[in-house]
C-alpha positions as CSV (number, residue, x, y, z in Angstrom):
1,X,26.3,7.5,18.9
2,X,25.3,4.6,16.2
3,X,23.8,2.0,17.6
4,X,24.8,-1.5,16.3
5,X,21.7,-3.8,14.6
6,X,21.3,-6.2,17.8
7,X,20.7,-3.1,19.9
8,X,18.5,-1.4,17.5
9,X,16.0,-4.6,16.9
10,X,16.0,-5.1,21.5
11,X,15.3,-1.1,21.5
12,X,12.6,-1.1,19.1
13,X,11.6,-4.2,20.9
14,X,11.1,-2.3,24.2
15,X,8.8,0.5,21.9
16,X,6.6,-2.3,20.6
17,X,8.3,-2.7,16.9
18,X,9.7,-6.1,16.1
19,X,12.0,-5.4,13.4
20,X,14.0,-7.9,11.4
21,X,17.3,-7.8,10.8
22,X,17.6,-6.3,7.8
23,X,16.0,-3.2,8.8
24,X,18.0,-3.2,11.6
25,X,21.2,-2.9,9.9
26,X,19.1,-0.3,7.5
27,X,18.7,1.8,10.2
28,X,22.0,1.2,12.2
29,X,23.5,2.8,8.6
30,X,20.8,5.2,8.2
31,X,22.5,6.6,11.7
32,X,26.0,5.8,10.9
33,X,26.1,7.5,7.6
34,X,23.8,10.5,7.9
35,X,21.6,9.4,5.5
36,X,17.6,9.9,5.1
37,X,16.1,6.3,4.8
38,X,13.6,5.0,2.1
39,X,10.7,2.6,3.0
40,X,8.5,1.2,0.1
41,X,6.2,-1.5,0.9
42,X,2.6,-2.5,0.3
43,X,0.2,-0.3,2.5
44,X,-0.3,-1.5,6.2
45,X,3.4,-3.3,6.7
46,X,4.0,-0.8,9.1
47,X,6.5,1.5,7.0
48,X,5.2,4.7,9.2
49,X,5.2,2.6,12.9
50,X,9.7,2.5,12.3
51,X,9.8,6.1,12.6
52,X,7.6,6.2,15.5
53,X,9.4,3.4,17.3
54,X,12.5,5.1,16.3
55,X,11.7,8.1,18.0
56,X,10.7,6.2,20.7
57,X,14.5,4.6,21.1
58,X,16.2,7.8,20.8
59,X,13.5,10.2,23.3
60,X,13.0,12.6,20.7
61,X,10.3,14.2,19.2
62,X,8.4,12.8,15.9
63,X,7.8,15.2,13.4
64,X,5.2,13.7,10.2
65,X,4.8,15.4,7.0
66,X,1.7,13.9,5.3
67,X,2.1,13.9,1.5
68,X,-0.5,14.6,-0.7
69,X,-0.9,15.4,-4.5
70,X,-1.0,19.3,-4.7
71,X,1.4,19.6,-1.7
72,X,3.3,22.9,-2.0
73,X,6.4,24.5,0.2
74,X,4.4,26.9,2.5
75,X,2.4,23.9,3.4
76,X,5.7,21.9,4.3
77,X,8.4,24.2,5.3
78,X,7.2,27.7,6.5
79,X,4.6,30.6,5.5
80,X,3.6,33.9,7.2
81,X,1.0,34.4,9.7
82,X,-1.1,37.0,7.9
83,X,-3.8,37.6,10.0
84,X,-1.5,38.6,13.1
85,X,0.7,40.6,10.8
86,X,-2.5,42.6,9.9
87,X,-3.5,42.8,13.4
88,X,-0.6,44.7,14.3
89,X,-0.2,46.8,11.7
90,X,-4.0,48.1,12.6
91,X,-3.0,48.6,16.1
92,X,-0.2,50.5,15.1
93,X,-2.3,52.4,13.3
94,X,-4.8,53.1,15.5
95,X,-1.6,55.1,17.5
96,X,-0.8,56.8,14.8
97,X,2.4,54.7,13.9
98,X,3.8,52.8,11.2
99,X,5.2,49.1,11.3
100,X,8.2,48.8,9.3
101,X,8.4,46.2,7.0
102,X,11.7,44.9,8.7
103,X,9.2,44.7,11.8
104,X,6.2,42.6,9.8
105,X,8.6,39.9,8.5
106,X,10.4,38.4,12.0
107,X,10.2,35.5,13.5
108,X,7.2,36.3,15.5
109,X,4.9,36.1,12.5
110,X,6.5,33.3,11.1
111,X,4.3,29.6,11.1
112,X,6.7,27.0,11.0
113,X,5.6,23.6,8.8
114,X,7.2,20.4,9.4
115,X,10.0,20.4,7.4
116,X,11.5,23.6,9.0
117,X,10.4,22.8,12.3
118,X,12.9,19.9,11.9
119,X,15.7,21.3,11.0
120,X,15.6,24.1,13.6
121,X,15.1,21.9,16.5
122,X,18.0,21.6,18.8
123,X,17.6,17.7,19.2
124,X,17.5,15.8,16.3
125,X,13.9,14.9,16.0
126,X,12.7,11.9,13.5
127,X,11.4,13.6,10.4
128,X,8.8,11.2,8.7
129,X,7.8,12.4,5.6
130,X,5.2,10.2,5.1
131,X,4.1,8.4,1.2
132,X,6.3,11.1,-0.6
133,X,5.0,9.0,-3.6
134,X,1.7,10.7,-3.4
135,X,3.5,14.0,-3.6
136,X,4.3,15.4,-7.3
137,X,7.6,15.8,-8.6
138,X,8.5,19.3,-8.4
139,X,8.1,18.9,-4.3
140,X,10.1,16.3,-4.4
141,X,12.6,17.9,-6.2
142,X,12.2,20.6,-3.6
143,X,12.5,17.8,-0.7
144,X,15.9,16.5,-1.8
145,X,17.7,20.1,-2.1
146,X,16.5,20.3,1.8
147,X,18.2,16.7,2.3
148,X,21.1,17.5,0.9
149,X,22.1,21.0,2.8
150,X,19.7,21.3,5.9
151,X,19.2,24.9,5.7
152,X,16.6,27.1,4.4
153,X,16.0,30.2,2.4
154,X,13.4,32.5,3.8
155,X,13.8,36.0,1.7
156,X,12.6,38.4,4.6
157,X,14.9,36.6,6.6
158,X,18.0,34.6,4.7
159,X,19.2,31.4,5.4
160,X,17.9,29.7,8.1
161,X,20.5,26.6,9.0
162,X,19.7,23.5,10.9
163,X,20.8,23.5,13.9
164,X,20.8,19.4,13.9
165,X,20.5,16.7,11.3
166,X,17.1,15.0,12.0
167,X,16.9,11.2,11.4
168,X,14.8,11.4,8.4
169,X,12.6,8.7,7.1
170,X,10.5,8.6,4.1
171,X,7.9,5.8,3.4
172,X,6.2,5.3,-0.4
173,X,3.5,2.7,-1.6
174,X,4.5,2.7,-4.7
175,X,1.6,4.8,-6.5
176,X,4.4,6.9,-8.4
177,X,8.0,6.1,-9.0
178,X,10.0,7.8,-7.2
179,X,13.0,9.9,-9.0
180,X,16.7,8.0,-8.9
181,X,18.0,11.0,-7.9
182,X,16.2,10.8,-4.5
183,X,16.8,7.2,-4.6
184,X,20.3,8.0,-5.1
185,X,20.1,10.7,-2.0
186,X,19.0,7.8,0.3
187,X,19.4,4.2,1.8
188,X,16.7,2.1,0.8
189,X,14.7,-0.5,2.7
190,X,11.5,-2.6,1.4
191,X,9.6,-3.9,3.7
192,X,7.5,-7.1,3.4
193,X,4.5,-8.1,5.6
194,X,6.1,-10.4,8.3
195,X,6.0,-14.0,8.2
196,X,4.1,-15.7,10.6
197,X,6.4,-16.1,13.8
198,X,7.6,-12.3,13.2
199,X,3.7,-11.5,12.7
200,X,3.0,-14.0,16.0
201,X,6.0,-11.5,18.1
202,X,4.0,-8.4,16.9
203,X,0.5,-9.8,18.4
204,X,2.2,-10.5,21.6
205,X,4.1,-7.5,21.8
206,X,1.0,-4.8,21.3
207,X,-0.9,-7.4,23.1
208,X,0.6,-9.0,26.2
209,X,-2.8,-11.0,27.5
210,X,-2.9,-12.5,24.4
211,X,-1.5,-16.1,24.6
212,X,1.8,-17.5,22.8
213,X,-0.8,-20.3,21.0
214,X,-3.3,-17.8,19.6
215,X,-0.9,-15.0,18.3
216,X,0.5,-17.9,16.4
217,X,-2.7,-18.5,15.1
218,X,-3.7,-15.9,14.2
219,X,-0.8,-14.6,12.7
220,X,-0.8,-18.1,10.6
221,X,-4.3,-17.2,9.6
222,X,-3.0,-13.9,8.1
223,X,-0.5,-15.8,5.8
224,X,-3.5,-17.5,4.5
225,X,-5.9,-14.3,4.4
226,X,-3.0,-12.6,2.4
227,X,-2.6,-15.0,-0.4
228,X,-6.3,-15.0,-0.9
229,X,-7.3,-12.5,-4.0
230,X,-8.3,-9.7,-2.3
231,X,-8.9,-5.7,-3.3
232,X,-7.4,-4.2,-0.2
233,X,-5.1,-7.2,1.7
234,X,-5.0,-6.3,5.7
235,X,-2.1,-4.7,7.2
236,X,-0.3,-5.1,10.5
237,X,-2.6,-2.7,11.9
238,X,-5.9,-4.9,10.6
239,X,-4.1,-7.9,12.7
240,X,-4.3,-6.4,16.0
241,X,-7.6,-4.7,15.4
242,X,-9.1,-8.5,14.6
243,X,-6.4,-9.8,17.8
244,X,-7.8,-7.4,20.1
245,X,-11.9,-8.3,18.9
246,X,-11.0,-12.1,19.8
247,X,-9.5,-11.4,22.9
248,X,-12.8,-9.5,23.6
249,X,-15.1,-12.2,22.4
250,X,-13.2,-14.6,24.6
251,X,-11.9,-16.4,21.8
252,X,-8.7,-18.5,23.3
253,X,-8.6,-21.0,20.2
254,X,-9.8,-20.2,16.9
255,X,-11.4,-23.7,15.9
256,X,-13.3,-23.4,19.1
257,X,-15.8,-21.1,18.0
258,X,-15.6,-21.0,14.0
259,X,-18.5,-18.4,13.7
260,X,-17.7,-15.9,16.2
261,X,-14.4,-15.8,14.6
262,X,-15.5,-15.6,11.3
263,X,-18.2,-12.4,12.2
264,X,-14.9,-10.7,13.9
265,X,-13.1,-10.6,10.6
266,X,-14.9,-7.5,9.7
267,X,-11.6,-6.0,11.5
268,X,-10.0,-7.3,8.2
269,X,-12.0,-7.0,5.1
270,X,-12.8,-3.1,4.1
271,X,-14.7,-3.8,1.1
272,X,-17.8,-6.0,0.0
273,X,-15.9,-7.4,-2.5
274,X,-13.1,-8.4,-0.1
275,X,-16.2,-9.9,2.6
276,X,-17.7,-11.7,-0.1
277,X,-14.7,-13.5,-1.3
278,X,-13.6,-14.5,2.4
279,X,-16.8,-16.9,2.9
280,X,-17.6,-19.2,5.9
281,X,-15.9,-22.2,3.5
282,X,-13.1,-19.8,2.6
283,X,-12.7,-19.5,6.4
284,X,-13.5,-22.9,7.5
285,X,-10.3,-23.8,5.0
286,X,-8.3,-21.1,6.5
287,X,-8.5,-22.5,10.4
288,X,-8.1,-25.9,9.6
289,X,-4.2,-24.9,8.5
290,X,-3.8,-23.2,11.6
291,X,-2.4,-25.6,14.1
């Protein structure tokens, strides 16, 4: 059953995601049309958190392919357990048998990677292949002829058909373009750091000790952080790393104690370039827009 865009954004609510509504009605179509979604985006926007809150809404199980330059089939979709095939061939051996070939090559040997692990599951799971971009572009024409029919050809075996279409999401940063023929085999979504009130939701909904006042400060702090010129700008996740340290510190106010909330913004700033740029003034400038 497709859900409708209100429902998705209160069910991804309940798993801790506050979507807006565009990505709502992204997914509501990614579900009503069958089709694998596409989420580009800056790193630490939470592109990979929608397909774990999605398989959050719909109970099922989150399968992740990590993409990496180099990545090959066998490492996504399926290779043979060698070492157990030897084993029994030895032990047949050692009785004075033979193992067929037809008996070396079943299921029983066979190590199932993500992407055929997906399709052979009887719910649909959510299939997150994760920064395809980093991925070169033979796999990824190898990815979209799996897209388009579901099924498998293992030689020993044959054709190994899905049993159910998983939701399939894909996430890049943007280090390689991606084809326009897997563009073409997708909906697309790009997702943009939240504004502040969205950013302020987020806060409170990972955090729920946290008050209403200080998750809109903070988040309005972010805003600021993020326009500064910085290497590596903080994600979503940063945010609730540095939300978490001020709840720790005591911190209900963040021009109450200007020191201990600059010291705690090592949660945010990953190189010395980045903590050398974000000074006390740099700070001091920041908070005072945060009311």
């Amino acid at each position: 059953m497709t859900l409708q865009p209100q429902h998705i954004s209160e069910k991804l609510g309940q798993a801790g995601y506050v979507a807006d509504r565009d990505l709502a009605m992204a997914l509501s179509l990614m579900q009503m049309l069958g089709r694998p979604l596409l989420l580009e985006g800056e790193a630490g926007v939470g592109k990979t958190e929608v397909a774990k809150a999605l398989a959050a809404v719909h109970g099922t199980e989150l399968i992740r392919l990590q993409c990496y330059e180099g990545l090959g089939r066998a490492d996504a979709l399926y290779e043979w357990n060698y070492q157990r095939q030897l084993l029994a061939i030895q032990a047949r051996a050692a009785s004075g048998l033979t193992l067929a070939e037809d008996d070396v090559f079943t299921e029983r040997y066979l190590l199932e990677r993500p992407l055929l692990k997906a399709i052979r599951q009887e719910k649909p799971p959510v299939l997150l292949v994760d920064e395809v971009d980093r991925a070169d572009e033979e796999f990824e024409a190898f990815l979209l002829e799996l897209l388009s029919d579901f099924q498998v050809s293992v030689p020993e075996l044959g054709t190994i058909r899905s049993r159910s279409i998983p939701f399939v999401v894909l996430t890049s940063n943007g280090t390689r373009e991606i084809s326009d023929a897997l563009r073409r085999r997708c909906l697309y979504h790009y997702v943009e750091f939240p504004d502040a009130d969205r950013e302020a939701a987020i806060i409170s909904a990972r955090l729920p000790q946290i008050s209403t006042t200080l998750a809109l400060q903070i988040a309005r702090a972010m805003e600021k952080i993020r326009k500064e010129d910085l290497r590596k700008v903080p994600g979503i996740a940063e945010t609730l790393d540095w939300s978490a340290a001020l709840l720790g510190f005591r911190i209900s106010d963040l021009r109450s104690d200007p020191e201990t909330v600059y010291a705690t913004m090592k949660c945010l700033l990953k190189t010395q370039e980045d903590s050398s740029r974000i000074s006390p003034e740099v700070v001091a400038r920041i908070l005072g827009k945060v009311a």
